[in-house]
Backbone bond lengths (Angstrom), bond angles and torsions (degrees), N, CA, C in turn:
res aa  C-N    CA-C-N  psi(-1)  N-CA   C-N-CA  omega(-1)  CA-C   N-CA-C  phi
1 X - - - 1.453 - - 1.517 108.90 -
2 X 1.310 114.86 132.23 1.788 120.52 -167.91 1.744 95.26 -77.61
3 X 0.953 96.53 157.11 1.880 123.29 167.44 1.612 101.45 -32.39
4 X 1.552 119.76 -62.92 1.085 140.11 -165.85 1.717 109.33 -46.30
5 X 1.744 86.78 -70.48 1.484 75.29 -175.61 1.423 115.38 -105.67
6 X 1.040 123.77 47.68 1.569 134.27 141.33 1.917 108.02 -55.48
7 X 2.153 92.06 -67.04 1.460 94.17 -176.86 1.355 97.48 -47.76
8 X 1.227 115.07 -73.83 1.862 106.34 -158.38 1.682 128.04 -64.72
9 X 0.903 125.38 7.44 1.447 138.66 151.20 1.907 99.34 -92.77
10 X 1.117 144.65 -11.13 1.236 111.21 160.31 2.032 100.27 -99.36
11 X 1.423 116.17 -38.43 1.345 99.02 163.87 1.581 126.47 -35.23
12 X 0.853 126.05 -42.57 1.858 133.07 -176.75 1.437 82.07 -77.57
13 X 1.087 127.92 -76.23 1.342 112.38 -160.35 1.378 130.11 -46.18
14 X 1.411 134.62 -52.50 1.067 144.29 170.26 1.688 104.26 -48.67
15 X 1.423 117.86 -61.22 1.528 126.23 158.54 1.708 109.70 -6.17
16 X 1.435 88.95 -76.60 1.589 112.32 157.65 1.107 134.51 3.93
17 X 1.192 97.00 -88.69 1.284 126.39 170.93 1.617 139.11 -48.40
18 X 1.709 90.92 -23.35 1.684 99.47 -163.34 1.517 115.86 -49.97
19 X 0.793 129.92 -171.60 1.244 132.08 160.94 1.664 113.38 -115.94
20 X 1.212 108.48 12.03 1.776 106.11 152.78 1.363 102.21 -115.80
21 X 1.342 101.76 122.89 1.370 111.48 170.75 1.689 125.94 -52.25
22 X 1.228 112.11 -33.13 1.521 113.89 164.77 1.583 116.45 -36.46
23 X 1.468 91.25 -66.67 1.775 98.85 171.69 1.562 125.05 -34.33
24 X 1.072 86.79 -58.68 1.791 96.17 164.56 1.332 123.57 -17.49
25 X 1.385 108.00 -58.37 1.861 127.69 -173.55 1.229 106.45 -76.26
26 X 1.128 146.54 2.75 1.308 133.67 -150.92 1.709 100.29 -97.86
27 X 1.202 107.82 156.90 1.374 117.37 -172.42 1.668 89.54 -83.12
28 X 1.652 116.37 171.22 1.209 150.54 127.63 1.280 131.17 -111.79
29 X 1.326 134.69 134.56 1.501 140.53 158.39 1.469 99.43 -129.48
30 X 1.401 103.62 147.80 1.401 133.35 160.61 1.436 144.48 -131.18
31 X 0.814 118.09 142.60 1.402 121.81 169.01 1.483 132.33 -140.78
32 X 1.142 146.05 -148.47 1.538 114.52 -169.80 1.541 104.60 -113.09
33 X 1.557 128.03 -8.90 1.078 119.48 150.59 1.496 133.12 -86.73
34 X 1.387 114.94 -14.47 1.808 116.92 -170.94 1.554 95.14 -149.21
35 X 1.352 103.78 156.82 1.393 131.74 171.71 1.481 103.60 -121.26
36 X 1.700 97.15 122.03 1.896 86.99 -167.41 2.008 74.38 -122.50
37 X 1.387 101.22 149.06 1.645 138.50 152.83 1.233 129.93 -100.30
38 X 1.464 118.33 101.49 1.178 128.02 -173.42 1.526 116.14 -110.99
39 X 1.345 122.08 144.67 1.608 123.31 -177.52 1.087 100.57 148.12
40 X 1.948 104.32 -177.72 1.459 107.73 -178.48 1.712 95.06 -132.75
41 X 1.461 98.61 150.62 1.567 112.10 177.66 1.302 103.86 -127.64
42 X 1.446 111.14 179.72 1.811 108.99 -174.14 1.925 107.93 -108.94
43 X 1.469 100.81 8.23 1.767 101.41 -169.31 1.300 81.57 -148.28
44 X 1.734 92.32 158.98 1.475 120.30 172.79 1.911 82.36 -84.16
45 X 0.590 142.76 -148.34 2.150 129.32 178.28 1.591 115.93 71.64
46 X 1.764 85.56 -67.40 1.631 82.25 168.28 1.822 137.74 -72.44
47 X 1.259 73.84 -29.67 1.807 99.14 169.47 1.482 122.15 -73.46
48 X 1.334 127.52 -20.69 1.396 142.35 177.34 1.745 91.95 -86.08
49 X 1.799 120.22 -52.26 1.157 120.26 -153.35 1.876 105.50 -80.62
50 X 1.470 99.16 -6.37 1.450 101.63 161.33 1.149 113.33 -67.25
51 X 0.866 131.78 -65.07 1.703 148.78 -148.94 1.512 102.32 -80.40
52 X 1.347 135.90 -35.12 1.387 155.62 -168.94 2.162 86.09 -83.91
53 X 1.455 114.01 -51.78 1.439 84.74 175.17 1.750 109.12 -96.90
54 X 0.730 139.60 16.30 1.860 144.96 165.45 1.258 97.99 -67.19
55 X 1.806 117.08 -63.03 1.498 129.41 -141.05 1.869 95.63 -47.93
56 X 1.145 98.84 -73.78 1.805 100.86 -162.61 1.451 114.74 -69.13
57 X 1.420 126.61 21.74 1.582 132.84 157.20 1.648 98.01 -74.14
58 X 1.722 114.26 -59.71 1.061 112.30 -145.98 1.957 102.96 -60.83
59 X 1.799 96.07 154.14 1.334 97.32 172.01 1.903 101.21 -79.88
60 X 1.687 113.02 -113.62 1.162 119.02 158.83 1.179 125.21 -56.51
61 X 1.248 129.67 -1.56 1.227 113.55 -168.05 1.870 140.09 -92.05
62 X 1.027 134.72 -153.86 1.232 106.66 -159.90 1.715 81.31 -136.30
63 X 1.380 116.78 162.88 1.733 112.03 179.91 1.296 97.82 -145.30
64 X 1.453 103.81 136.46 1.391 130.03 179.25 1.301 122.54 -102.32
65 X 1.508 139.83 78.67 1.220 133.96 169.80 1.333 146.18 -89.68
66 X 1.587 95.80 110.10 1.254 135.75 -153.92 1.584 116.52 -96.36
67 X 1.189 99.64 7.62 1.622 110.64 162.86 1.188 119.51 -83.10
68 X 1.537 100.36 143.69 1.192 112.62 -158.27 1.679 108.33 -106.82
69 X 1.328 126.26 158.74 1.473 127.85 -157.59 1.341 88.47 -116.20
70 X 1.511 123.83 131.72 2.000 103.89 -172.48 1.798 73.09 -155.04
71 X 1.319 92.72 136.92 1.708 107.63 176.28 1.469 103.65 -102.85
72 X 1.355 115.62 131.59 1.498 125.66 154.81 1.354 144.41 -33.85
């Protein structure tokens, strides 16, 4: 298994894992400089609490969050 998708099979996973189901859905893409997160959540909260569990997977890399904040 390459470097690459080590990170991004534990990114989805942890994702995964959350205990808000929103999180769950969220996209991943990668490449060997950035980890970008894509989707929509209903709070700026949930969207911070993405990125707050992404941050300490990544090795070097850089993360792009690309989720979107969309009110009900």
């Amino acid at each position: 298994m390459s470097a690459l998708a080590t990170v991004s099979s534990r990114v989805v996973q942890a994702l995964r894992q959350s205990s808000h189901p929103v999180l769950r859905t969220l996209a991943v893409e990668e490449t060997e400089s950035t980890v970008v997160i894509t989707g929509r959540v209903t709070s700026y909260y949930l969207k911070q609490l993405a990125q707050e569990t992404v941050m300490p997977i990544l090795d070097r890399q850089a993360l792009l969050n690309r989720v979107l904040v969309v009110r009900t």
